[in-house]
N, C-alpha and C positions, 0 to 999 in steps of 0.2 A: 253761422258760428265760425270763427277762425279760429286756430289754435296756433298762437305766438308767444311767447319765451319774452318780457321785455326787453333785452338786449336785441331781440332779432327783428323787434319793429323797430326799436331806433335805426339801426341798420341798414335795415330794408327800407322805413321814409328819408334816409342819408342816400343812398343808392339812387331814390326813385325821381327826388329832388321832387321838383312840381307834377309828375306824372302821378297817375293814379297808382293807389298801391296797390289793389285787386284786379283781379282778371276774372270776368266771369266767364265761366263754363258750367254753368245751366243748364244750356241748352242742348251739352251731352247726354246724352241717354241712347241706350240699345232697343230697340221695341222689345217689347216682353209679351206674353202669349196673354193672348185674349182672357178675358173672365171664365167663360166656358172650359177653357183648358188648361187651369190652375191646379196647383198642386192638392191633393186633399188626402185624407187620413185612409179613405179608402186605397190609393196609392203605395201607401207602405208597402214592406217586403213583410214587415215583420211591427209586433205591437211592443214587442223586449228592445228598448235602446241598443245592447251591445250587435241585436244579430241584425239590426237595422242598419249600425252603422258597418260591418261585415260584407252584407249585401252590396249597399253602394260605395267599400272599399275597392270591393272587389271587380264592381264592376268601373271605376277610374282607373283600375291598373289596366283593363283590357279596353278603355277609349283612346285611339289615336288624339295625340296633342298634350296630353297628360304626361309629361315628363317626370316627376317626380310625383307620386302621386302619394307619398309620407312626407311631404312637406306641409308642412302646417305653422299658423301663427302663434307663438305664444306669448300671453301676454303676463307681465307681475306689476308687481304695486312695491314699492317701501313702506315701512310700518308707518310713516306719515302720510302715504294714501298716493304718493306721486307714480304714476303708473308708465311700464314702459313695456315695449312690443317688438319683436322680432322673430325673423322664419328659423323654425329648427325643424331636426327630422324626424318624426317619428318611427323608433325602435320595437317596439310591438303593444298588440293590446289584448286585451279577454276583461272578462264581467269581472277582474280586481283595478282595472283601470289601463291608463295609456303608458307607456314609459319610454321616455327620449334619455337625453345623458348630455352633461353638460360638467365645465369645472368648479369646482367650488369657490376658488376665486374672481371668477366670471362676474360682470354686474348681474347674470339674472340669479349664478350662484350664489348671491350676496343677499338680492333681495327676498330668496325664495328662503334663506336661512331666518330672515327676520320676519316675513309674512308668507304662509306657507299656501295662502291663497292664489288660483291662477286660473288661467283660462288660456283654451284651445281653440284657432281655427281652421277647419279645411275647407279650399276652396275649390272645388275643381269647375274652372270657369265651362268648357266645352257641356261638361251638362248640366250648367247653370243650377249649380247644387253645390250647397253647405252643409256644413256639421259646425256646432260651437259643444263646446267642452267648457264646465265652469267645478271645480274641484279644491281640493287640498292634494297638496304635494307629501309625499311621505320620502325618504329615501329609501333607493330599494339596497339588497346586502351589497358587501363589500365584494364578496363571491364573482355576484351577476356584475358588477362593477367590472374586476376583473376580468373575467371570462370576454367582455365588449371589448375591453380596452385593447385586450390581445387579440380579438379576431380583426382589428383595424391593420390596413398597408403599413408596412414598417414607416413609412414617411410620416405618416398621418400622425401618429404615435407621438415619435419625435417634434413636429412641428405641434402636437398639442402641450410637449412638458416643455417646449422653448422660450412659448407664446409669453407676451408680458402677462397676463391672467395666471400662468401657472406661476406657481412661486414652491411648491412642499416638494414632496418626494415623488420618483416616478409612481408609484401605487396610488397616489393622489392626487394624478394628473386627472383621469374623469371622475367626474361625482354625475351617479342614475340617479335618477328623481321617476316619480311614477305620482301622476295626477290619478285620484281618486274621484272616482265621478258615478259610482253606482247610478242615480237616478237624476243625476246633472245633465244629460246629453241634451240637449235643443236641436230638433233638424231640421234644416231650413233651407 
């Protein structure tokens, strides 16, 4: 399966002329642990989603390599279903859900206004260990909005109400969002 944009396969067989247009890479792969030493349910820390995911938060902040270890994927859709993806950071979580912060005029601010559908990934490669999050968005108050916006570097502030995304007033420079995911977590 390829995922190409038509404009970007024209492009791409203009660029490639008679060359081939794929490159396969197939035959990457990492070995993976045997059958025997697979992951199983016996494994858990925990049988409750949130203290599951808790456990092996906690244990990616104390693995050397793990640099950010609240970064995560998130992905949204438009109300016509076109889906798009990128790393944000996760701000905190408990058994009411995840919450990151982003602007409202932002594309995921935009799409997350009209489809309030989303999904979470973490990935922390060194222990070959994921979490997916699949939820609704709710926005959190104006308050916890606040309260984020001002504990951020003075720069940081500044460069989010300058950005082309920001367009309102400074108080509406970030917009919180909190994924709802009670019984959503998949761990993988």
């Amino acid at each position: 399966m390829a995922l190409l944009g038509e404009d970007q396969v024209t492009r791409a067989a203009a660029a490639l002329g008679d060359k081939s247009m794929s490159i396969n890479i197939g035959g990457m792969r990492a070995p993976y642990k045997c059958q025997r030493e697979a992951f199983t349910e016996n494994d858990l820390v925990a049988k409750e989603p949130f203290a599951q995911f808790a456990a092996w938060f906690d244990e990616a902040r104390q693995t050397p390599g793990i640099l950010e270890t609240n970064a995560m994927c998130l992905a949204t859709a438009t109300k016509c279903g076109k889906p798009s993806a990128r790393m944000v950071l996760l701000k905190g979580y408990g058994k009411d859900g995840f919450s990151f912060f982003t602007n409202y005029n932002s594309r995921k601010g935009q799409e997350l206004a009209e489809n309030a559908q989303a999904s979470l990934c973490f990935y922390w490669e060194p222990l070959k260990r994921q979490v997916r999050v699949e939820g609704y968005v709710e926005k959190l108050s104006e308050e916890v909005s606040t309260e984020y916006f001002h504990s951020r570097p003075q720069g940081s502030q500044i460069a989010a109400c300058i950005s082309p995304q920001s367009q309102g007033r400074l108080s509406s420079c970030a917009r919180s969002d909190r994924i709802l995911a009670r019984a959503n977590i998949t761990c993988s």
